[in-house]
C-alpha positions in Angstrom: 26.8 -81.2 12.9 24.6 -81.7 15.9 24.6 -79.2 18.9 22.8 -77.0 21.5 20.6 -74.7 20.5 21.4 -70.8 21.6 19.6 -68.5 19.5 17.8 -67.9 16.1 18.3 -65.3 13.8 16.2 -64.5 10.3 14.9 -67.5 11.6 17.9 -69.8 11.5 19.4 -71.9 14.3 22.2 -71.1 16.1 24.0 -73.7 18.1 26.9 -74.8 19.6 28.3 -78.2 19.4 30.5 -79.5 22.4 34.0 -79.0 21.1 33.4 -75.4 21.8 32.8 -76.0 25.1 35.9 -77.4 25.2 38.0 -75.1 23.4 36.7 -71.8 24.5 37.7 -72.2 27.8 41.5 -73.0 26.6 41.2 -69.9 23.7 40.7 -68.0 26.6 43.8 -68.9 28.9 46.6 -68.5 25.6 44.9 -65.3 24.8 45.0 -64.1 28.5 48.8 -65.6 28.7 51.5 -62.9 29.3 53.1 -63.5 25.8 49.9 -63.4 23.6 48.9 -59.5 25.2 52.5 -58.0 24.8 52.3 -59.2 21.2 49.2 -58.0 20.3 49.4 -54.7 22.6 52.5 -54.0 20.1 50.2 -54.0 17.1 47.5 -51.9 18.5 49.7 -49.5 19.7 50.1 -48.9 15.8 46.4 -48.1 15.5 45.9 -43.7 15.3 46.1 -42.4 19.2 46.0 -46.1 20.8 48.8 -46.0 23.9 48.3 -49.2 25.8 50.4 -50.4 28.9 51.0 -54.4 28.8 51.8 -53.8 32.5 48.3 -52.3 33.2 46.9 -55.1 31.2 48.6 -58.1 32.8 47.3 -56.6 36.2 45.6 -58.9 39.0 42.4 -60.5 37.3 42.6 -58.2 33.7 44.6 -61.1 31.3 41.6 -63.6 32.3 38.8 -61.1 31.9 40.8 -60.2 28.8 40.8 -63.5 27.5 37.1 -65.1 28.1 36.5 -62.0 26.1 38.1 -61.9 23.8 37.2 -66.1 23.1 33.5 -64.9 23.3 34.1 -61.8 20.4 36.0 -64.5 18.4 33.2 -66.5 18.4 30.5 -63.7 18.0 32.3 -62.7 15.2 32.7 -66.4 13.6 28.7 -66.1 13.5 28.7 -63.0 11.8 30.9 -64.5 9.2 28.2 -67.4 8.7 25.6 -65.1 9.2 27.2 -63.9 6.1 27.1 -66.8 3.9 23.4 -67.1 5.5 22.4 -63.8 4.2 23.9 -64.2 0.7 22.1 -67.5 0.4 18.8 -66.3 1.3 19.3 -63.8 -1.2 19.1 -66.9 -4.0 16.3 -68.3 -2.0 18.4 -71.0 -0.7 17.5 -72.4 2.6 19.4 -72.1 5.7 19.0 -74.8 8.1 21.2 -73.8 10.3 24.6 -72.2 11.8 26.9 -74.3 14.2 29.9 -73.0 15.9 32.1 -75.8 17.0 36.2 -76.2 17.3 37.5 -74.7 14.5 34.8 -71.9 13.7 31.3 -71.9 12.2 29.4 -74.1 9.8 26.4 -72.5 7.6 24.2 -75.5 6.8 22.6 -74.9 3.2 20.0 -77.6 2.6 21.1 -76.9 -1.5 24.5 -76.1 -2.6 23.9 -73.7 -5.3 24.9 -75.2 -8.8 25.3 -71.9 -10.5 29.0 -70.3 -10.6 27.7 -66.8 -9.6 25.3 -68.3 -6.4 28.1 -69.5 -5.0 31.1 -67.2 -5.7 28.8 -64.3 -3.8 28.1 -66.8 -1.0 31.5 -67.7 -0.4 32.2 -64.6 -0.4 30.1 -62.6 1.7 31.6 -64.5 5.0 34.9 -62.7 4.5 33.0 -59.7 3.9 31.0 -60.3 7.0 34.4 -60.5 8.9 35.6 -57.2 7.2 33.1 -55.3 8.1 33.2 -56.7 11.8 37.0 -56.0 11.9 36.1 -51.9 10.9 33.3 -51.6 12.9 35.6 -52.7 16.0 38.4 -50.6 14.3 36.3 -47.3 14.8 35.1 -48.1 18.2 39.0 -48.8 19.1 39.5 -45.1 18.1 36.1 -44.0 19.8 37.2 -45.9 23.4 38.7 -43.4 26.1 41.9 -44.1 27.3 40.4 -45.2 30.8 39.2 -48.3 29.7 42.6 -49.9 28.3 41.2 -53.6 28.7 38.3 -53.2 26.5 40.7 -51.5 24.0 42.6 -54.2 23.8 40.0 -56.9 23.4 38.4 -54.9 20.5 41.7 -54.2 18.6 42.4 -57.7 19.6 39.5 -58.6 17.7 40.1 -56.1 14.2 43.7 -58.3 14.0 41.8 -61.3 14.5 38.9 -60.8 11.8 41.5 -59.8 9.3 43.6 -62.5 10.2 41.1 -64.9 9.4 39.6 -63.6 6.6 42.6 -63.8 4.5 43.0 -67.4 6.0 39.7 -68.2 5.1 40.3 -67.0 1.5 43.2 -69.6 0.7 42.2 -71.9 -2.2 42.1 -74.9 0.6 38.6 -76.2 -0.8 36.0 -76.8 1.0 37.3 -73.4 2.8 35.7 -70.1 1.7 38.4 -69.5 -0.5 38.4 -73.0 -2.1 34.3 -72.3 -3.0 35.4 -69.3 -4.9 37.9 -71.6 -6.5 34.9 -73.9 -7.5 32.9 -71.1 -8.8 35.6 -70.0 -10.8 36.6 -73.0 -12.0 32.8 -73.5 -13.0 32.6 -70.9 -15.4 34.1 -72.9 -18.1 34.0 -76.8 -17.2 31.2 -78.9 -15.7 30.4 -78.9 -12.1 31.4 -82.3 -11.0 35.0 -81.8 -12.8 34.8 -78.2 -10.5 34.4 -79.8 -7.7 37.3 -82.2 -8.1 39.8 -79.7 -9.0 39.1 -77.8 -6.3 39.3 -81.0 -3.9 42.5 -82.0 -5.2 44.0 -78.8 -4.4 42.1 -78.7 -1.3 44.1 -81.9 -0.4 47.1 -80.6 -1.2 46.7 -77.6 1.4 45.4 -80.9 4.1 48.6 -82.3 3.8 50.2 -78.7 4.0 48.4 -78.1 7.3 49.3 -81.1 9.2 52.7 -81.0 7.8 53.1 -77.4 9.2 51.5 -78.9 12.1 53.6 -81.5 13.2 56.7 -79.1 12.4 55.0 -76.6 14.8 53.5 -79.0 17.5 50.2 -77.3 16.7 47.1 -79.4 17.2 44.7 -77.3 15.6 46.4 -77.4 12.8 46.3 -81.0 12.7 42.6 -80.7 13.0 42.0 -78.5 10.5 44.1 -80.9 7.9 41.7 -83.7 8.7 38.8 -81.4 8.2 39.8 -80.1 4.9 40.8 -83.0 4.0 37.7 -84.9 4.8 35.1 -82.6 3.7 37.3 -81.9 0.1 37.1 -85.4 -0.6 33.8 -85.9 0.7 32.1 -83.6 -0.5 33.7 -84.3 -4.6 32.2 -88.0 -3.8 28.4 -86.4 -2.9 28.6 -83.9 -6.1 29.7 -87.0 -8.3 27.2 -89.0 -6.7 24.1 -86.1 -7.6 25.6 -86.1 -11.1 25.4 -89.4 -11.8 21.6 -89.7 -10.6 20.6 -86.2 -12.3 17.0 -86.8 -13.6 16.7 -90.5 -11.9 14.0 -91.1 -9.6 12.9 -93.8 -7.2 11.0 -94.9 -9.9 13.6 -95.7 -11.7 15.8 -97.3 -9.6 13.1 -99.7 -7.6 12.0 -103.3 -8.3 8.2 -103.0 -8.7 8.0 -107.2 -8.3 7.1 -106.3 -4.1 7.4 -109.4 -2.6 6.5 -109.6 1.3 6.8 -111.5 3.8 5.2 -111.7 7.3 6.7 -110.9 10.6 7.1 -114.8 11.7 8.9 -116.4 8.8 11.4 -118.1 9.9 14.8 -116.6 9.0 16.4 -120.2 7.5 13.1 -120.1 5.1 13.7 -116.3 4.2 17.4 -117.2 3.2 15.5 -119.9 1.0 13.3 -117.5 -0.6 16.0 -115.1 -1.5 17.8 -117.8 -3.2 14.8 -119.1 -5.3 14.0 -115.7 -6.2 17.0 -113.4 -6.3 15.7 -111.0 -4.4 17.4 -109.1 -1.3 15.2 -107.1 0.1 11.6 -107.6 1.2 8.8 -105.6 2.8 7.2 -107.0 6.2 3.4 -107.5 6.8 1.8 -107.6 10.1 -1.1 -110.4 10.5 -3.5 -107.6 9.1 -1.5 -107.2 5.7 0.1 -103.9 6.9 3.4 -103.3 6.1 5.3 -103.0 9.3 9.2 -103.1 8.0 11.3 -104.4 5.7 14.0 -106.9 5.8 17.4 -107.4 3.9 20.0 -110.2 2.9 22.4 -107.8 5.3 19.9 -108.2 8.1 19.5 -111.6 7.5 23.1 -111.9 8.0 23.3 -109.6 11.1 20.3 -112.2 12.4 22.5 -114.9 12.4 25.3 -114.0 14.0 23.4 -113.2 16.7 20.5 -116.4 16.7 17.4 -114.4 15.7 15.4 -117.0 14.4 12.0 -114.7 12.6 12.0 -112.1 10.2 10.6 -109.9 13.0 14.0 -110.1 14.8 15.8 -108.7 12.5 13.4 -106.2 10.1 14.0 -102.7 9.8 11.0 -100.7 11.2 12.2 -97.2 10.7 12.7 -96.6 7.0 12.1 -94.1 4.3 8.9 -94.4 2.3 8.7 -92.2 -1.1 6.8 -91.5 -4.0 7.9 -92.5 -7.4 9.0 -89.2 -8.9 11.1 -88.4 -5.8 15.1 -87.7 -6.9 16.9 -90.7 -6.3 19.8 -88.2 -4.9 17.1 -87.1 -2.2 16.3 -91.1 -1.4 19.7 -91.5 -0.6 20.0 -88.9 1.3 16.8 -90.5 3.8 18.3 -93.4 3.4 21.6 -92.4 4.9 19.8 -90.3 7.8 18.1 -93.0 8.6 20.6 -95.3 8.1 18.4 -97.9 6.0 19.4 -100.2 3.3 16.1 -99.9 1.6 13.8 -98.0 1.3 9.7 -98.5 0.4 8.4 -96.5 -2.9 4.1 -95.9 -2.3 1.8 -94.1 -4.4 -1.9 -93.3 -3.5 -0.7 -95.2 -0.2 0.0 -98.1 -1.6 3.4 -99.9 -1.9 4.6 -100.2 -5.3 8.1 -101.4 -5.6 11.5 -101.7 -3.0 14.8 -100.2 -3.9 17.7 -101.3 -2.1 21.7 -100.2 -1.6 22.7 -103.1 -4.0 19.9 -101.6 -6.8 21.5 -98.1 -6.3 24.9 -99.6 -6.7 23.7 -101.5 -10.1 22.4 -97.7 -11.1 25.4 -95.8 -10.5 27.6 -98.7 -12.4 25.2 -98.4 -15.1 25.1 -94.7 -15.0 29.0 -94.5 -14.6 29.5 -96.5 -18.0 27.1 -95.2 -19.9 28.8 -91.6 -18.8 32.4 -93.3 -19.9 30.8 -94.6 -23.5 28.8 -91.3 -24.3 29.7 -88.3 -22.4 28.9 -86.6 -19.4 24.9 -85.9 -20.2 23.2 -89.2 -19.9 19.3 -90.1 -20.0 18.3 -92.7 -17.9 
């Protein structure tokens, strides 16, 4: 998720996407609202010698002071959490590429998932723990304030509910929340990981559908928000850990057609239809007039060039596109191919080109890969 850079810490980004620019100005109205400080000034008062006045409270500008800051803790605190996960990560040498807080919270970028049952049960669970240990910090300095500042009481009891609030919602089973990656990790003590990952996205559904039912029911957008996420990134998610099962120990070497056929720049596009024909081929690599390969070209942008008249090969190419050496992971191509949006991609060794895999040879791969798996098990050698 893509946003404005703020700060780093240990070295990782921290930014903030635009839906919290939105939102934080709106979390900060309901929370300075009338009903939202006589509520929580009720459970405060329940803290050891904490006496607040809603009256005093609800005073001239106080509710909107109250409320942009208590919006800003909230969100300092939802980096702590992911600071969290970013800490226990590091700990496994896992990479953190960076931290985004954005409408419905934070989201720690790993550039691995851990595969290991214990990695990722301490990961998932340091957040919460993160978020504890914010809420009794503030819980002691609740206890520390004088009675002179009552505002500033309130926003830091209002953020020890808060924290504890959300730590036991982010420990439901609602996978891929915190407490739905515990579920995984459990789950991956005694079955595979791929398996894991689908029970726990089932379930995670299951809470989706819970959320925006509970959301309609209660006119609550968020909540419909959060269904769509959980729902989203359970099932996505399940489909990219299938996917890195089913190329496990396959690399671009594998997968690409060493038969590199090129074509130049000006060939027209009616004689590279020809050509794909005559040979079967559907994907090429483009030379310039000095024999350097400038692009590559597909039957999909062949298509694409003639719905909208391109007549050369140079109309339609690709000129951004990964190149990779033959040992690379096939998972990892398909990752560069997807961030760059590419159909194929260009396989070099000693800087030279040495075969072209496209989308329809990964396709062939996975169905090869997918019956093999259904005829011999779940371990297959390419």
């Amino acid at each position: 998720m893509k946003g404005y850079r703020l700060l780093s810490v240990w070295g990782i980004p921290i930014r903030i996407n635009v839906s919290l620019v939105v939102v934080l100005p709106v979390l900060a109205w309901l929370i300075g609202s009338g009903e939202q400080i006589d509520l929580y000034t009720q459970i405060i008062n329940g803290f050891p010698i904490v006496a607040l006045d809603p009256a005093v409270l609800r005073t001239g500008n106080t509710p909107w002071l109250i409320g942009i800051a208590a919006a800003v803790g909230l969100f300092a605190s939802v980096t702590v959490h992911e600071l969290g996960h970013a800490w226990a990560a590091r700990r496994y040498d896992i990479e953190v590429e960076s931290i985004t807080l954005w409408l419905l919270g934070g989201l720690a970028n790993l550039k691995a998932m851990p595969r290991q049952w214990q990695q990722e049960l301490w990961i998932a669970l340091a957040g919460p723990a993160a978020s504890v240990l914010v809420a009794v910090v503030c819980y002691g300095v609740v206890l520390a304030l004088p009675a002179s500042v009552p505002a500033v009481t309130f926003v830091v009891g209002w953020l020890v509910v808060t924290n504890l609030v959300l730590t036991v919602f982010n420990l439901l089973p609602a996978f891929p929340m915190d407490g739905g990656r515990v579920l995984r990790a459990l789950l991956a003590r005694s079955r595979p990981y791929a398996e894991a990952t689908r029970t726990a996205a089932r379930i995670g559904s299951l809470f989706a559908i819970g959320f925006a039912l509970l959301g309609v029911l209660s006119f609550s957008p968020m909540l419909l928000i959060l269904a769509l996420f959980v729902y989203g990134a359970a099932n996505g998610e399940s489909r990219m850990v299938a996917l890195e099962t089913l190329l496990d120990g396959v690399t671009a070497g594998d997968v690409m057609n060493s038969d590199v056929e090129v074509v130049s720049a000006e060939t027209p596009l009616s004689e590279l239809g020809e050509r794909m024909l005559a040979d079967r081929q559907t994907a090429y690599s483009v030379a310039d007039e000095s024999g350097s390969v400038v692009g590559v070209v597909s039957l999909d942008r062949l298509r694409r060039g003639r719905r909208r008249d391109a007549t050369t090969v140079g109309d339609v190419m690709v000129e951004t596109f990964p190149r990779v050496a033959p040992d690379a992971p096939m998972f990892e191509v398909v990752g560069l191919m997807n961030e760059e949006r590419a159909s194929a991609a260009l396989v070099e060794a000693d800087g030279e080109v040495v075969g072209i895999l496209t989308s329809a040879d990964l396709a062939t791969t996975l169905a090869v890969r997918r019956e093999a798996e259904s005829l011999t098990g779940p371990r297959v050698a390419m």
